[in-house]
LUMFIZA-757411 format. One record per residue: residue number from 1; residue in one letter; x, y, z of N, C-alpha, C in turn. Coordinates in steps of 0.02 Angstrom, whole numbers, plus 50000, padded with zeros to 5 digits. Atoms other than C-alpha are relative to their C-alpha. Layout:
! residues N
NUM, a, X, Y, Z, X, Y, Z, X, Y, Z;
...
***
This chain:
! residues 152
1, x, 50043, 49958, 50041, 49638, 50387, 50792, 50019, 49990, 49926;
2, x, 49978, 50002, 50114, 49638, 50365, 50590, 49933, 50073, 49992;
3, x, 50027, 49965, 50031, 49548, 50480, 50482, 50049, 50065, 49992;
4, x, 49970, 49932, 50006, 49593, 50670, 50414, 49980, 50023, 50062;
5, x, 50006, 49952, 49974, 49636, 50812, 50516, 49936, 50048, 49991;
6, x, 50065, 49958, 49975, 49470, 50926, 50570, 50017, 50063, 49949;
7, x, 49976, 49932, 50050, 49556, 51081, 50464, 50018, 49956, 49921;
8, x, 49990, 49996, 50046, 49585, 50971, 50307, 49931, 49969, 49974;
9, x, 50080, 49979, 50047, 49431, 51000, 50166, 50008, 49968, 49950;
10, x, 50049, 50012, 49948, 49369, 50929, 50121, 49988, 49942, 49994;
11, x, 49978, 50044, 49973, 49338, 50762, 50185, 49953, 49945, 49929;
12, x, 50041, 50086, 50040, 49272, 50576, 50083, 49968, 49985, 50077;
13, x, 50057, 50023, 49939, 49117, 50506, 50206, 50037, 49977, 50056;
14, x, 49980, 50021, 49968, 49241, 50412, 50290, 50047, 50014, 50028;
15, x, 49914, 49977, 49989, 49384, 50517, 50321, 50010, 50040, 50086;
16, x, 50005, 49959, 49935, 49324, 50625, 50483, 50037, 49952, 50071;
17, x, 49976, 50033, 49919, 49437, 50579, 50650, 49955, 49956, 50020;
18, x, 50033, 50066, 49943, 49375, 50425, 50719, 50053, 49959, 50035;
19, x, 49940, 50065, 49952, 49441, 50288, 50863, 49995, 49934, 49942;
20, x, 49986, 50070, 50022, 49486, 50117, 50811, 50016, 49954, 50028;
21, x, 49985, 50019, 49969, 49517, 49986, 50890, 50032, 49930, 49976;
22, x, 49970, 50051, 50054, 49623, 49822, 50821, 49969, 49956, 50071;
23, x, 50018, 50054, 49953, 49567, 49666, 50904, 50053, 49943, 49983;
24, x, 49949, 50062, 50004, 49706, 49537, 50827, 50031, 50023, 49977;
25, x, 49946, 49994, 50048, 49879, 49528, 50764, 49995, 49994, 49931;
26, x, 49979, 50000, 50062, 49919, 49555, 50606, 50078, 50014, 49961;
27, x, 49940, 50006, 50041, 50056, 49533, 50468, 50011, 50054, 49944;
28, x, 50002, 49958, 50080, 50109, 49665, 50327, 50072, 49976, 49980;
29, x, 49964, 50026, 50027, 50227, 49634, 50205, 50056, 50035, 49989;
30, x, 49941, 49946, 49982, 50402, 49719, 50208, 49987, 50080, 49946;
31, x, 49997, 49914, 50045, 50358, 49834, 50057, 49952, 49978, 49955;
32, x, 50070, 49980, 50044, 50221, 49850, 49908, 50022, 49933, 49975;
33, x, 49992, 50070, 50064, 50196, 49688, 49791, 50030, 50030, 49938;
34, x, 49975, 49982, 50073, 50329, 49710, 49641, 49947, 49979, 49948;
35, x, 50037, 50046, 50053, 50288, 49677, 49467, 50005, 49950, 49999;
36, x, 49955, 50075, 49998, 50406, 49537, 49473, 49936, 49962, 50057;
37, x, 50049, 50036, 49968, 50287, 49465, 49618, 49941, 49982, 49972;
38, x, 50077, 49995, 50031, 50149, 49502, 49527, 49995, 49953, 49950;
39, x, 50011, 50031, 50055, 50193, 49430, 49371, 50015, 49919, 50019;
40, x, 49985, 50057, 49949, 50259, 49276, 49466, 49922, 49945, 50023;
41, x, 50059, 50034, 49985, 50082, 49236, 49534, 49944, 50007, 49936;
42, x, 50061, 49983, 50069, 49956, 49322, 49385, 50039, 49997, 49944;
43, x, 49968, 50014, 50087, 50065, 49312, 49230, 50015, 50069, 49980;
44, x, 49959, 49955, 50044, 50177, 49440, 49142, 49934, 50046, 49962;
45, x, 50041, 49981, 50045, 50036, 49463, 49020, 49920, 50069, 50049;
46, x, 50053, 49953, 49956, 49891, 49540, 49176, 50039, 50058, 50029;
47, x, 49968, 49939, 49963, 50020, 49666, 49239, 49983, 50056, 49990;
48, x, 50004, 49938, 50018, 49945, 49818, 49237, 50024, 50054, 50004;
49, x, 49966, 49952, 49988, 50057, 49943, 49278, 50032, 50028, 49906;
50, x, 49977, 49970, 50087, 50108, 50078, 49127, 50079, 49967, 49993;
51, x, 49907, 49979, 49990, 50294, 50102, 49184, 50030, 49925, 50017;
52, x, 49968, 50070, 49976, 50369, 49904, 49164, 50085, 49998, 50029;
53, x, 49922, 50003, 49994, 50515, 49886, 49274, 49972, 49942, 50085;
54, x, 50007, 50061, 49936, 50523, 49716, 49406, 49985, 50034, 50072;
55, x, 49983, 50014, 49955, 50573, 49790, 49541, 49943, 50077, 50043;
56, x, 50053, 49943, 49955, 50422, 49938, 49557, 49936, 49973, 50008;
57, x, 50061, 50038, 49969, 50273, 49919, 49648, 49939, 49975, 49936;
58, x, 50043, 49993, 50045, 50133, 49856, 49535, 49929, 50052, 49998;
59, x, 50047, 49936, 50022, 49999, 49994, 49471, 49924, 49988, 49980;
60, x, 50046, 50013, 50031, 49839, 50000, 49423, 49958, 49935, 50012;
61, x, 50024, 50078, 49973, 49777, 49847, 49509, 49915, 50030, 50009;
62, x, 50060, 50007, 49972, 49593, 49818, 49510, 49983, 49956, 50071;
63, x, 50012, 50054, 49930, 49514, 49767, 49675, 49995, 49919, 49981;
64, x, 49995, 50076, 49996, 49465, 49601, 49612, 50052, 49983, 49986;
65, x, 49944, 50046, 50031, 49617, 49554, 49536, 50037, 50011, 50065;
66, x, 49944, 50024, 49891, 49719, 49619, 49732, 49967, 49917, 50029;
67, x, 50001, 50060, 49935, 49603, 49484, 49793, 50000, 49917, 49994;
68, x, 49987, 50069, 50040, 49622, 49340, 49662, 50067, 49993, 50033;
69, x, 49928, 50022, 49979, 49805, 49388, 49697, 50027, 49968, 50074;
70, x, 49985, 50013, 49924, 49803, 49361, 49875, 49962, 49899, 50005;
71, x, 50018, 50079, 50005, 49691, 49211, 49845, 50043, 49936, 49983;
72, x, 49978, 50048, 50051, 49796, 49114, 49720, 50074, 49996, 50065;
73, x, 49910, 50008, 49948, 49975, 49168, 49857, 49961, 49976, 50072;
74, x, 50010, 50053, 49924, 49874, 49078, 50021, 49998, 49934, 49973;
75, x, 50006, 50082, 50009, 49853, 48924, 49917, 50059, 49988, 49982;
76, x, 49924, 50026, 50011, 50019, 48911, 49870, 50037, 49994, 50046;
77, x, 49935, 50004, 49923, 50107, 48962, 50037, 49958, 49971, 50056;
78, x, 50029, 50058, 49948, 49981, 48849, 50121, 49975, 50067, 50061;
79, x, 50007, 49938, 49966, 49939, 49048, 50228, 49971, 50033, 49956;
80, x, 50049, 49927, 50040, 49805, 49172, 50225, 50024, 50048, 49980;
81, x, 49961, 49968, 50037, 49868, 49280, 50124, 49930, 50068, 49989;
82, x, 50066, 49967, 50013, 49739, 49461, 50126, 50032, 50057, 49992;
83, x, 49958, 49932, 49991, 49747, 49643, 50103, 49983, 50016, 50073;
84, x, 50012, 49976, 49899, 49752, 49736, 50285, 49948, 50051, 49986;
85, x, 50055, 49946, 50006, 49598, 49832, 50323, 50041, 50069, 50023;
86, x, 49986, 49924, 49983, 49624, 50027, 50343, 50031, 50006, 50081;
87, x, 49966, 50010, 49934, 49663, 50007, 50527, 50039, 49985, 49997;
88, x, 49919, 50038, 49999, 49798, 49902, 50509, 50057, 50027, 49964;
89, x, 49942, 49988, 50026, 49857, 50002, 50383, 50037, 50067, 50006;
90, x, 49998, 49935, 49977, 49840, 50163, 50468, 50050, 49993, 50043;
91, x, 49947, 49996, 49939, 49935, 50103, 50617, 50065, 49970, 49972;
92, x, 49947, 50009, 50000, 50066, 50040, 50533, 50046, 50050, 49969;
93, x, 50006, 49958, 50038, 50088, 50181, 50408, 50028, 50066, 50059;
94, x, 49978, 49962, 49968, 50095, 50286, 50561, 50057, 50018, 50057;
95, x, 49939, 50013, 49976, 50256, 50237, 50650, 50029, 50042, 49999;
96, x, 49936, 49941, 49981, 50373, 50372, 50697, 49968, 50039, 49961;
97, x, 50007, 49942, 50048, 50274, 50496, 50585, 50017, 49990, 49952;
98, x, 49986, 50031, 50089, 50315, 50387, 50411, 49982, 50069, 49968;
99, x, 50011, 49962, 50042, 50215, 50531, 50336, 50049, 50050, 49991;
100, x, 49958, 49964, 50001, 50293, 50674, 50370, 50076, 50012, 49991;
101, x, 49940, 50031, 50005, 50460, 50593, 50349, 50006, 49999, 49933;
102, x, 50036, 49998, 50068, 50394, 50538, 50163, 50019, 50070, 49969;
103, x, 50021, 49947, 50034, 50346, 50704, 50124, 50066, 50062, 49977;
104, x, 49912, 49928, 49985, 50503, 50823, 50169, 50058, 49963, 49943;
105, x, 49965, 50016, 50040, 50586, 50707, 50055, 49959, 50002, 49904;
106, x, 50020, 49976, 50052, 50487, 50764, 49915, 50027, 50061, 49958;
107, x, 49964, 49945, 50012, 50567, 50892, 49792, 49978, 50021, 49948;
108, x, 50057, 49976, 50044, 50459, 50998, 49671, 50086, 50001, 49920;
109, x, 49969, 50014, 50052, 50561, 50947, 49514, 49991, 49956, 49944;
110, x, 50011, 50065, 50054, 50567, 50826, 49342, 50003, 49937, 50028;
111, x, 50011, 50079, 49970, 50620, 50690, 49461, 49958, 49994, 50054;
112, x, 50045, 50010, 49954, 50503, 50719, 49590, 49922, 49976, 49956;
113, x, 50070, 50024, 50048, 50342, 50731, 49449, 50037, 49914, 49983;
114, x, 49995, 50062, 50039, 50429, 50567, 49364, 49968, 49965, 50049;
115, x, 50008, 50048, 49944, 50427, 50479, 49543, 49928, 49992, 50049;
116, x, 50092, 50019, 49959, 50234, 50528, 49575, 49956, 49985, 49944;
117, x, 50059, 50020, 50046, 50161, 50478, 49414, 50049, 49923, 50004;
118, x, 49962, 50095, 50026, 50303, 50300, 49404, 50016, 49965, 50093;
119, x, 49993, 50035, 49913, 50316, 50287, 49602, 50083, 49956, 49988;
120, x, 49942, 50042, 50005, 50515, 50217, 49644, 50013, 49916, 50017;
121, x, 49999, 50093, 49999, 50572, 50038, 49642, 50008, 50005, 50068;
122, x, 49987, 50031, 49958, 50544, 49957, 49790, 50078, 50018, 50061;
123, x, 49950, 49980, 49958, 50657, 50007, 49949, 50059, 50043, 50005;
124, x, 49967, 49932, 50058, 50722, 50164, 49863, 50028, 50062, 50080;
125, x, 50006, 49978, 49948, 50688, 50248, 50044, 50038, 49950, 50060;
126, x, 49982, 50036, 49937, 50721, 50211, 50233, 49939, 49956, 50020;
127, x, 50062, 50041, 49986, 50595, 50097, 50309, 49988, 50033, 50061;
128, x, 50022, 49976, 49948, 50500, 50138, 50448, 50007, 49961, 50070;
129, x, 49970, 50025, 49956, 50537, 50099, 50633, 49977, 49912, 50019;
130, x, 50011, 50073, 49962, 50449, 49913, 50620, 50045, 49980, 49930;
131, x, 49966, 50020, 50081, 50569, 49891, 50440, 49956, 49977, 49923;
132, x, 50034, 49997, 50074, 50428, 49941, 50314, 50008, 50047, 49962;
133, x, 49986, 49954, 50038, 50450, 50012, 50170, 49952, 50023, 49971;
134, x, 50029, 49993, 50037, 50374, 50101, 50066, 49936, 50040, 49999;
135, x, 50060, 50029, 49957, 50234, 50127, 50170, 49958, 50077, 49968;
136, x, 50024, 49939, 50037, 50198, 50321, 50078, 50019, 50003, 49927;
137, x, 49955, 49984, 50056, 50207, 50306, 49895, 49945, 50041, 49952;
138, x, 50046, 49982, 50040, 50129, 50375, 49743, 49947, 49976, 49976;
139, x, 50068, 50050, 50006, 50010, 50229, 49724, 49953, 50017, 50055;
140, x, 50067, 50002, 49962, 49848, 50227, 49802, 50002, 49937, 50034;
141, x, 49971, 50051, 49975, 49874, 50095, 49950, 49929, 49964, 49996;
142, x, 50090, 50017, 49995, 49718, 49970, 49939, 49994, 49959, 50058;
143, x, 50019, 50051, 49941, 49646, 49891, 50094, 49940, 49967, 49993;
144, x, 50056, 50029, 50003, 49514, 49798, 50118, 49933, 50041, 50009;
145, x, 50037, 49959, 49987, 49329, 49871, 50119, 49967, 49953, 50071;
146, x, 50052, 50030, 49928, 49206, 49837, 50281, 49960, 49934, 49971;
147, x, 50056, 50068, 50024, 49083, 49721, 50185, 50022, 49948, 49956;
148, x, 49946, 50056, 50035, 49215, 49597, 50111, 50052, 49977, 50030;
149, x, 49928, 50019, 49957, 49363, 49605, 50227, 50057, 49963, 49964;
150, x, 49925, 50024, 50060, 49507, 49575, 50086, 50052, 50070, 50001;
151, x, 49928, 49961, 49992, 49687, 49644, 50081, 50031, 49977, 49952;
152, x, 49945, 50031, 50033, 49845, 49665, 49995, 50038, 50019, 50012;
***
């Protein structure tokens, strides 16, 4: 099952409990794309993120540019390289209860606001029981939409 809970209000078109069903394997990547990755494939200069530090996830990514990025890293590593659609990223996301795990480690303070407007570097946390990290952060996670099928 993906989507919100039936009691939470109120919902985006697509958010209401539904089944799912995965039909192939898939790959995710141990934790979010750094800047350092980022700048690595798109250049120092496209990094959009406010808060510059290597080793945090990158910010502010427009969809096209996730899917240039993914484009430009399959031609290099010779592998499709995509973002994971919502399914894929639901079920992975949902491993032992990632969320709720996430959350309890939240702490209404200066370093908690810092760490939801700058999100922490990369593997700051535990990983989740398949060894992903990251997998709840303050970024907005992007998957692919239905009528394009691109990931990152």
């Amino acid at each position: 099952m993906m989507g919100s809970a039936h009691y939470v209000m109120p919902w985006w078109g697509d958010e209401r409990p539904h089944g799912t069903t995965l039909t192939k394997p898939f790959w995710l990547a141990e934790y979010p794309v750094t800047q350092e990755m980022w700048d690595a494939i798109m250049g120092a200069e496209s990094d959009p993120s406010t808060l510059k530090d290597p080793q945090r996830p990158v910010r502010n990514v427009v969809y096209t540019n996730a899917c240039k990025f993914c484009a430009i890293l399959s031609e290099k590593n010779q592998r499709k390289v995509r973002l994971p659609g919502e399914g894929e990223f639901m079920y992975a996301l949902k491993v032992v209860h990632q969320i709720r795990r996430s959350l309890a480690d939240t702490k209404p303070n200066s370093a908690a606001r810092e760490t939801a407007e700058n999100g922490l570097p990369v593997k700051s946390k535990q990983p989740n029981a398949w060894g992903l990290y990251d997998m709840v952060s303050s970024a907005w996670e992007m998957t692919r939409t239905r009528d394009t099928g691109l990931f990152i």
